[in-house]
ROSE-4610 file (N, C-alpha, C; in Angstrom, 1 decimal, always signed):
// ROSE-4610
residu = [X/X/X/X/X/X/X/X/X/X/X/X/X/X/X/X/X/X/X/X/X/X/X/X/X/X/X/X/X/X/X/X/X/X/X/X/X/X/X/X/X/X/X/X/X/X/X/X/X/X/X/X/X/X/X/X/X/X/X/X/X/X/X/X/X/X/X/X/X/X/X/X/X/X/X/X/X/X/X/X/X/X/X/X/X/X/X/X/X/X/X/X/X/X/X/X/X/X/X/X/X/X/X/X/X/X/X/X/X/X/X/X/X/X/X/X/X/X/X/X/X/X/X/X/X/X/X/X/X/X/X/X/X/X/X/X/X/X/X/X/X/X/X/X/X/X/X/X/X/X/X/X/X/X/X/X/X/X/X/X/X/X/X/X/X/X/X/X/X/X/X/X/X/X/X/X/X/X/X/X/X/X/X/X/X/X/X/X/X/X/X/X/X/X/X/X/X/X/X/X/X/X/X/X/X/X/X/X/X/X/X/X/X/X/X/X/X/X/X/X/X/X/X/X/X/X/X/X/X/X/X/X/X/X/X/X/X/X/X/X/X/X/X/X/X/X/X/X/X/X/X/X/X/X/X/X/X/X/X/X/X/X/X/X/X/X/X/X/X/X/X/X/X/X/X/X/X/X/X/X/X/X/X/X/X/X/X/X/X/X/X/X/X/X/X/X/X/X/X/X/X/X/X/X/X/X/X/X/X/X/X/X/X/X/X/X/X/X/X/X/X/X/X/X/X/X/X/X/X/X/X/X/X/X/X/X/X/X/X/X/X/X/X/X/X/X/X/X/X/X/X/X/X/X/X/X/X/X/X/X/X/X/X/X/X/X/X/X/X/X/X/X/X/X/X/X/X/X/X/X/X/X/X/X/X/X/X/X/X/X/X/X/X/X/X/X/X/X/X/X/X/X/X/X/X/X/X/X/X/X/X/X/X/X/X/X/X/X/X/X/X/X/X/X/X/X/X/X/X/X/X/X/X/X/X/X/X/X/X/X/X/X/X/X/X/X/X/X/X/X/X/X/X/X/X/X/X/X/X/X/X/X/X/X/X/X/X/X/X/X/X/X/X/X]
num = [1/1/1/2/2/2/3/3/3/4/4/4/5/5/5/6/6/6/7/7/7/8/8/8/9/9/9/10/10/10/11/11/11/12/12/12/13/13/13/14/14/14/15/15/15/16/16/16/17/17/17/18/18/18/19/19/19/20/20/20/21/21/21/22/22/22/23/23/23/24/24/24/25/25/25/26/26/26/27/27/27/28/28/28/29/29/29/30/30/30/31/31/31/32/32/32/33/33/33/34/34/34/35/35/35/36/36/36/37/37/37/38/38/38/39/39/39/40/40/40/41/41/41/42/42/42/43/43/43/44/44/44/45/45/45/46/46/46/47/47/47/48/48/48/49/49/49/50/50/50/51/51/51/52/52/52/53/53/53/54/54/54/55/55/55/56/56/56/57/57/57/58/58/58/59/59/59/60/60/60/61/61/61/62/62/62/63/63/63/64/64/64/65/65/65/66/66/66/67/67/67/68/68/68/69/69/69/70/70/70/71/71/71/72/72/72/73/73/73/74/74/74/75/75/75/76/76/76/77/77/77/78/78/78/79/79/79/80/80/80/81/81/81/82/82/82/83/83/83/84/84/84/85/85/85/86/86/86/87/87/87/88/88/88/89/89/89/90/90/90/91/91/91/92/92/92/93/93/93/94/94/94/95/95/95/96/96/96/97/97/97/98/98/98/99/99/99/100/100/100/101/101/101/102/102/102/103/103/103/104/104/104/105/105/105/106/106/106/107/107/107/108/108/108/109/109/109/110/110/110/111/111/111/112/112/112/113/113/113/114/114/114/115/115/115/116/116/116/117/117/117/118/118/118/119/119/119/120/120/120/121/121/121/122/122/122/123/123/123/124/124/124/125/125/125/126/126/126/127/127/127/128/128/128/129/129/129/130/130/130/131/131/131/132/132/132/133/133/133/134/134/134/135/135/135/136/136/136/137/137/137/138/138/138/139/139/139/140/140/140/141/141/141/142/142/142/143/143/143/144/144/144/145/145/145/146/146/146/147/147/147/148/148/148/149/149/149/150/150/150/151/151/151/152/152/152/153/153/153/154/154/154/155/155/155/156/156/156/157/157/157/158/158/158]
x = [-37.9/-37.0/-37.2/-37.1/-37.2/-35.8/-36.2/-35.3/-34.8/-33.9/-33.3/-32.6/-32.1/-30.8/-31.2/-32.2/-32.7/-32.6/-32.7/-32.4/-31.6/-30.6/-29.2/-28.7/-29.5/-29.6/-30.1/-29.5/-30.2/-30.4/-31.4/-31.4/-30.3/-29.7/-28.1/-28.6/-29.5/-29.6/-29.6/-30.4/-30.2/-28.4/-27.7/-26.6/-25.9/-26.1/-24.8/-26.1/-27.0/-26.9/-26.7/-26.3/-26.0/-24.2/-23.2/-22.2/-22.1/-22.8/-22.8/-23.0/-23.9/-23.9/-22.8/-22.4/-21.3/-19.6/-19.5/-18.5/-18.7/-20.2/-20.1/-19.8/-20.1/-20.1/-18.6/-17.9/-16.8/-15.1/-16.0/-14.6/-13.7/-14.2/-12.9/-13.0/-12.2/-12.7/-13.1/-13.6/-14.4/-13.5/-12.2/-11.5/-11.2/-10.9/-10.4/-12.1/-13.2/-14.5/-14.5/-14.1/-13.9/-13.1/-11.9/-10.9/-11.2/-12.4/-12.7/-13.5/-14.7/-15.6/-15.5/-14.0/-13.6/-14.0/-14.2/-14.6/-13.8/-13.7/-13.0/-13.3/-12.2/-12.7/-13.3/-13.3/-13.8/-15.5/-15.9/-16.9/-17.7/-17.0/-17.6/-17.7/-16.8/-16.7/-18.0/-17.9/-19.0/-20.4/-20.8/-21.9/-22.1/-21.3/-21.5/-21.7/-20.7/-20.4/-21.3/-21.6/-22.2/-21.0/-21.1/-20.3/-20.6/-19.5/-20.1/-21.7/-21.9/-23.0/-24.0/-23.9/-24.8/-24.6/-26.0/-26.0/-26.1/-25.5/-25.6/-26.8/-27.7/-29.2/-28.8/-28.6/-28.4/-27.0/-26.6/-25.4/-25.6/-24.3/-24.8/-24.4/-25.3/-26.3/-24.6/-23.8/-22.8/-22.3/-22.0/-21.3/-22.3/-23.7/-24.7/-24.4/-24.0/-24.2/-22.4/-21.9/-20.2/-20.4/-21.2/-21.1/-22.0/-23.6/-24.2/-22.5/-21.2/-21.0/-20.4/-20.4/-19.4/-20.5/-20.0/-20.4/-19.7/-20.2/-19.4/-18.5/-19.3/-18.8/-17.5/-17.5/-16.2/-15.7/-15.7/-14.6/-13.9/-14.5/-13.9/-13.2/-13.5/-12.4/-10.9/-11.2/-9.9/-8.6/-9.1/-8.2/-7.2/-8.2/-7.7/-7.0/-6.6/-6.3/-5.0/-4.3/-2.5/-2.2/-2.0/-1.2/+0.0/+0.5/+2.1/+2.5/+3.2/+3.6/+4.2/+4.8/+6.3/+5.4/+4.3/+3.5/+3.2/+2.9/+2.4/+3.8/+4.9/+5.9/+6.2/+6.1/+6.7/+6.0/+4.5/+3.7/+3.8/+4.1/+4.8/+5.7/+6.6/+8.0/+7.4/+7.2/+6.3/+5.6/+4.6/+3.8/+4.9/+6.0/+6.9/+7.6/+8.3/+9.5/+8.9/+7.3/+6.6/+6.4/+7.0/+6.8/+5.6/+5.0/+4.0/+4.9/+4.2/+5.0/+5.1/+5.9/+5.8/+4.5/+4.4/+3.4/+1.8/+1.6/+0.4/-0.1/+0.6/+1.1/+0.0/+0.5/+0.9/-0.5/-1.1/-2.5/-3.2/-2.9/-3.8/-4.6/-2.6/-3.4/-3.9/-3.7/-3.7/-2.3/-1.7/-0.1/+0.4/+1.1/+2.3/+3.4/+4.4/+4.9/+6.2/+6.3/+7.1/+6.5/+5.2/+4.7/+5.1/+4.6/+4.5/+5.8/+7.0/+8.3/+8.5/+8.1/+8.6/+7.7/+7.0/+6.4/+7.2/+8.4/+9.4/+10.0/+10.3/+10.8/+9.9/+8.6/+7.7/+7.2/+7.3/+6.6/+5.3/+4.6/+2.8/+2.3/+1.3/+0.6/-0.9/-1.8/-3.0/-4.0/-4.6/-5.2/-6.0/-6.3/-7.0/-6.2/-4.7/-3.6/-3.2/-3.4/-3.3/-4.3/-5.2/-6.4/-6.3/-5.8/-5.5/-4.5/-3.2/-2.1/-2.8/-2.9/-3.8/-4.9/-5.7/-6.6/-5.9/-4.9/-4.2/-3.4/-2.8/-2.1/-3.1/-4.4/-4.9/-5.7/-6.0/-7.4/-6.2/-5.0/-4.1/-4.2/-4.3/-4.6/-3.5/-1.9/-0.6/+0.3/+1.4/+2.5/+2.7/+2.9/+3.3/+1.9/+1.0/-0.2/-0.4/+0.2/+0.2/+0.0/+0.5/+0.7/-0.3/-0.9/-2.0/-3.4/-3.1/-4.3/-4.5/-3.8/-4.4/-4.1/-3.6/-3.9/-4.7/-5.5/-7.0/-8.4/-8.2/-9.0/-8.4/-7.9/-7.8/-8.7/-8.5/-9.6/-10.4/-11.5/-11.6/-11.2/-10.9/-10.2/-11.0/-10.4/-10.8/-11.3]
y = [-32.8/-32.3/-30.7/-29.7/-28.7/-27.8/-27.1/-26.4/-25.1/-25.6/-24.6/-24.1/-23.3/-22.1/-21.2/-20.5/-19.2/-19.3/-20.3/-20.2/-20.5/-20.2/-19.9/-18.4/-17.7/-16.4/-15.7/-14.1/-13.5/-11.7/-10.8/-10.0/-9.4/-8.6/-7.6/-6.0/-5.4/-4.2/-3.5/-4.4/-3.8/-3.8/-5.1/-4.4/-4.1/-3.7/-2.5/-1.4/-0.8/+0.4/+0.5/-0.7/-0.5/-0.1/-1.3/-1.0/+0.7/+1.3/+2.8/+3.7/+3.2/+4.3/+3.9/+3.3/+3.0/+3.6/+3.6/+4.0/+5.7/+6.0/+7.6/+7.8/+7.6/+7.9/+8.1/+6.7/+6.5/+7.4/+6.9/+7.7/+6.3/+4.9/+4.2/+3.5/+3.4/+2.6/+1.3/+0.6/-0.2/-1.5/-1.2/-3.0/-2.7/-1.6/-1.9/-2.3/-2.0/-2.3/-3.7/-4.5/-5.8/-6.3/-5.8/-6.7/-7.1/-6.0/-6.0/-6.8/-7.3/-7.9/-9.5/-9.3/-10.9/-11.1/-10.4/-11.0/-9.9/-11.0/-10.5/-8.7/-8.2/-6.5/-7.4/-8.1/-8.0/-7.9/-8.9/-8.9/-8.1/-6.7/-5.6/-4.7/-4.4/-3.9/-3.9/-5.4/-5.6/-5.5/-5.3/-5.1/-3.7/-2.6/-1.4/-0.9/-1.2/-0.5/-1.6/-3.1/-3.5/-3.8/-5.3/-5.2/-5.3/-5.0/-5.1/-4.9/-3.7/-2.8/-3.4/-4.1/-5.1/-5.2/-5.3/-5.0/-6.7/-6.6/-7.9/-8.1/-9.0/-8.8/-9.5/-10.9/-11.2/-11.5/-12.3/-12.3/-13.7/-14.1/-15.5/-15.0/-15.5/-15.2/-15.0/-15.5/-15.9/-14.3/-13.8/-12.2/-11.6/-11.7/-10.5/-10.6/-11.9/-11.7/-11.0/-11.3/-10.4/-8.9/-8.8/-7.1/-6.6/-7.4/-6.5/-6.3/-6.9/-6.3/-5.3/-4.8/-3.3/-2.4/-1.3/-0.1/+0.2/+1.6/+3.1/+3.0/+3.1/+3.3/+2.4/+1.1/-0.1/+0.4/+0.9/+1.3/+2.4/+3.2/+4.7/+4.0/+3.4/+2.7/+2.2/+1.8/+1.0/+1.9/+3.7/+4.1/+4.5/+3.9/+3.7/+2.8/+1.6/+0.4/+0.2/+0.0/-0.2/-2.3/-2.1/-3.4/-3.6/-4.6/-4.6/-4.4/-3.4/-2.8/-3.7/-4.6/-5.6/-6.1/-6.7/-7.7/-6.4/-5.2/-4.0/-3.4/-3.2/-3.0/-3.6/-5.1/-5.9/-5.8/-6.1/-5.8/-4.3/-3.3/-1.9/-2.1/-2.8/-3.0/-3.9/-4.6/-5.6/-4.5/-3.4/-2.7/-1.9/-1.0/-0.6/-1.2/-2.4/-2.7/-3.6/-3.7/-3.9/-2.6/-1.3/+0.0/+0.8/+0.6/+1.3/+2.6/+4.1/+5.2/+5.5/+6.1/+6.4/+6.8/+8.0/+9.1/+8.2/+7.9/+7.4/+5.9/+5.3/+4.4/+5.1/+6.4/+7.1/+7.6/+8.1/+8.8/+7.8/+6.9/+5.5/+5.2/+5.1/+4.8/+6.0/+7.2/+8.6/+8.7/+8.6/+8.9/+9.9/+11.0/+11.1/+10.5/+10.8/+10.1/+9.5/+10.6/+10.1/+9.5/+9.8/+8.7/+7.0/+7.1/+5.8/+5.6/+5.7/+5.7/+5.0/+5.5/+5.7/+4.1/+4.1/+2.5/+1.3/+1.6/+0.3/+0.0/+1.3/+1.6/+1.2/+1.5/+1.4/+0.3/+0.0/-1.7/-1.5/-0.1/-0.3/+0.8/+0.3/+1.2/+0.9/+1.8/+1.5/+0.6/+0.0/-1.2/-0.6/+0.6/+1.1/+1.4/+1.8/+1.9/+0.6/-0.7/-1.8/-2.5/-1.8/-2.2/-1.9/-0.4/+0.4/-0.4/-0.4/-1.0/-3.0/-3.4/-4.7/-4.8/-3.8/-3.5/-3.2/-2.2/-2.2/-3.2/-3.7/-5.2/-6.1/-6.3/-7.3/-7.3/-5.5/-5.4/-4.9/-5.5/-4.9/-5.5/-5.6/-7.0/-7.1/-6.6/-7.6/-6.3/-7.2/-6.0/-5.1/-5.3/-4.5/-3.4/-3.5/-2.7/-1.8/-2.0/-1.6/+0.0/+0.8/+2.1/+2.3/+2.2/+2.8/+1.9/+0.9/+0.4/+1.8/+1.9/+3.1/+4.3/+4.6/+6.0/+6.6/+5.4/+5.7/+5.0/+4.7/+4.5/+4.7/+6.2/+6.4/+6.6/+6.0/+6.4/+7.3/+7.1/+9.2/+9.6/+10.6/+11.2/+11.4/+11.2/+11.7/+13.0]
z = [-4.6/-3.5/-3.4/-2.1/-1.9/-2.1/-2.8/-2.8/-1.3/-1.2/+0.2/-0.3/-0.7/-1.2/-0.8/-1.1/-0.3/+1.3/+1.7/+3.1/+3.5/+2.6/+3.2/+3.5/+2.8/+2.3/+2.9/+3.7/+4.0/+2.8/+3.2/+2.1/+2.6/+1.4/+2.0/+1.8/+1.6/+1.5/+3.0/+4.1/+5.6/+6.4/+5.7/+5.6/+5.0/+3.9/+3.2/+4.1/+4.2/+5.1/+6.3/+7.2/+8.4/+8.1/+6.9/+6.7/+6.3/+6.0/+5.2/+5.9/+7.3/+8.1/+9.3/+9.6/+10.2/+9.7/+8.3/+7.9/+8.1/+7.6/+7.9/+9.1/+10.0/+11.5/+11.9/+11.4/+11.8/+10.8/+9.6/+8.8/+8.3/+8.7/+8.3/+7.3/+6.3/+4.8/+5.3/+3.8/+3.7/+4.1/+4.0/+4.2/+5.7/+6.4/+7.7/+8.3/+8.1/+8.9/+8.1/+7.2/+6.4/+7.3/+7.6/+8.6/+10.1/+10.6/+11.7/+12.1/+11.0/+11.1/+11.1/+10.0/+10.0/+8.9/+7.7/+6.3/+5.4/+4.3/+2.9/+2.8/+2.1/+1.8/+0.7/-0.2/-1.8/-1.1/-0.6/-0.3/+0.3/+1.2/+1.5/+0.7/-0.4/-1.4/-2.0/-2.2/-3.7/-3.2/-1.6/-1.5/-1.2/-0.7/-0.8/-2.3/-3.0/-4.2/-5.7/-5.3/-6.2/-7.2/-8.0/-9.0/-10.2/-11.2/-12.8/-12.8/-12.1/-12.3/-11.4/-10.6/-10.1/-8.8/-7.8/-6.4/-5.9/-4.5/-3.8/-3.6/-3.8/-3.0/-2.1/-1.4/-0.6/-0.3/+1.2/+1.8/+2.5/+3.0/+3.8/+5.0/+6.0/+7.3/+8.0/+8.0/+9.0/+8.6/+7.4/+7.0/+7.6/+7.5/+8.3/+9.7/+10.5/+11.6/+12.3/+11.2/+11.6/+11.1/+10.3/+10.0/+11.1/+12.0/+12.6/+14.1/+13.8/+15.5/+15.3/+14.1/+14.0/+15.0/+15.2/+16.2/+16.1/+16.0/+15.7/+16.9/+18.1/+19.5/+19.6/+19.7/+19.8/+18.6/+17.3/+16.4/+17.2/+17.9/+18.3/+19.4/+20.3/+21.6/+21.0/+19.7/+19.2/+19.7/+19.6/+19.4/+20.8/+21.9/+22.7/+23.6/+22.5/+23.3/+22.8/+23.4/+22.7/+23.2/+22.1/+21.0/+20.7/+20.6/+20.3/+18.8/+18.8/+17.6/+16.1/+17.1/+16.4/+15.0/+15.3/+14.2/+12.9/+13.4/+12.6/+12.0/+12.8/+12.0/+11.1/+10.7/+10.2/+8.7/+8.9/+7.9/+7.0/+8.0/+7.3/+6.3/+7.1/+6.2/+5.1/+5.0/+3.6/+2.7/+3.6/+2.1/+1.6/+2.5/+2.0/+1.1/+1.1/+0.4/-0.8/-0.9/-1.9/-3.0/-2.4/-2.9/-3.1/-2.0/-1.7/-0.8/-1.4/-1.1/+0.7/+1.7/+2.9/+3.0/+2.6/+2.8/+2.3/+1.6/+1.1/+2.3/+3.0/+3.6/+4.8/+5.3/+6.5/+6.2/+5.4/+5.7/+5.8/+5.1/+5.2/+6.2/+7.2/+8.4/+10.2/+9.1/+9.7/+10.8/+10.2/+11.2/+9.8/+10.5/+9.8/+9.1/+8.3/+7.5/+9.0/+9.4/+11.3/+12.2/+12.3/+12.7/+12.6/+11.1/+11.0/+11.3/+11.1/+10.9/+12.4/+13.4/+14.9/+14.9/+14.4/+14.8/+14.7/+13.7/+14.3/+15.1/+16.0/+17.2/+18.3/+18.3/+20.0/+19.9/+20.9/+21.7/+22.1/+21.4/+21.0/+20.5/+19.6/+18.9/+19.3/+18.4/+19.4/+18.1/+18.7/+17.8/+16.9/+16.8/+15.5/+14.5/+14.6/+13.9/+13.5/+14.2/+14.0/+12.4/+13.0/+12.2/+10.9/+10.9/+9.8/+8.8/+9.7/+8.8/+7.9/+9.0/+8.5/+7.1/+7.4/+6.0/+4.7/+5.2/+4.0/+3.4/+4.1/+3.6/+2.7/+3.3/+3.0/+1.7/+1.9/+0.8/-0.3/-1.0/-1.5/-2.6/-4.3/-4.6/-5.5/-5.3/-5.4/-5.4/-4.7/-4.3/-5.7/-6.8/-7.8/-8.3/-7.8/-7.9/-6.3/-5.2/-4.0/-4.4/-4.5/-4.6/-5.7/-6.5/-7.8/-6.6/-6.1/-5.2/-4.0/-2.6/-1.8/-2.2/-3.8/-3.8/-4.7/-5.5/-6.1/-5.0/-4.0/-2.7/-1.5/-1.5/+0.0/+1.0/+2.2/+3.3/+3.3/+4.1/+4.4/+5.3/+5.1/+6.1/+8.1/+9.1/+10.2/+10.4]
């Protein structure tokens, strides 16, 4: 019998540098371009950064073909499209009252510590702020580690 497993497989080094030059361009960590794409942060993680010392060589075809739709350009529009706030508030209130700090919360997702604050109040924020808050929730790996999680991997900055 033939073996097929490799062709399930595509190589992953064309994208982690498409994911690398995309994040330069853009500025936005690795779980919000993970959340956008539609796949796990672990798995963006481990192919940028490689685990237990060790690089992804390949990826399965269906992650390469969600990482080629990132674009710098459609990441930069996000920050022009307004979204309803309510679902984003809600999730705020969860990283918060899991005790993840305001301020650390707030650069995360590049708002002020008032910023963010006013978000429980408005009936929209703009879907890259959406994006932002969502990454952080997800790529969090348990409420009681929340706070030591985004403030030894904060974003880069805008």
């Amino acid at each position: 019998m033939e073996d097929t497993s490799n062709h399930e497989w595509v190589l992953a080094a064309p994208f982690r540098a498409h994911l690398v030059r995309v994040q330069a361009e853009t500025g936005l960590p690795l779980p919000a371009l993970a959340v956008q794409a539609g796949l796990p942060p672990a798995l963006v993680d481990h192919l940028v950064h490689g685990r237990r010392g060790r690089w992804m060589h390949r990826i399965p075809p269906a992650a390469a073909r969600r990482l080629l739709t990132l674009e710098p350009v459609a990441l930069a529009e996000l920050a022009l499209v307004e979204v309803p706030a309510a679902p984003i508030a809600a999730r705020i209130r969860e990283l918060l009252g899991a005790g993840l700090a305001e301020a650390v919360l707030a650069r995360w997702c590049r708002l002020t510590p008032s910023g963010l604050a006013g978000l429980a109040t408005r009936r929209e924020c703009s879907e890259l702020t959406a994006l932002l808050v969502r990454a952080a929730y997800q790529s969090l790996p348990a409420p009681a580690r929340v706070g030591m999680a985004l403030r030894d991997n904060p974003p880069l900055a805008a």
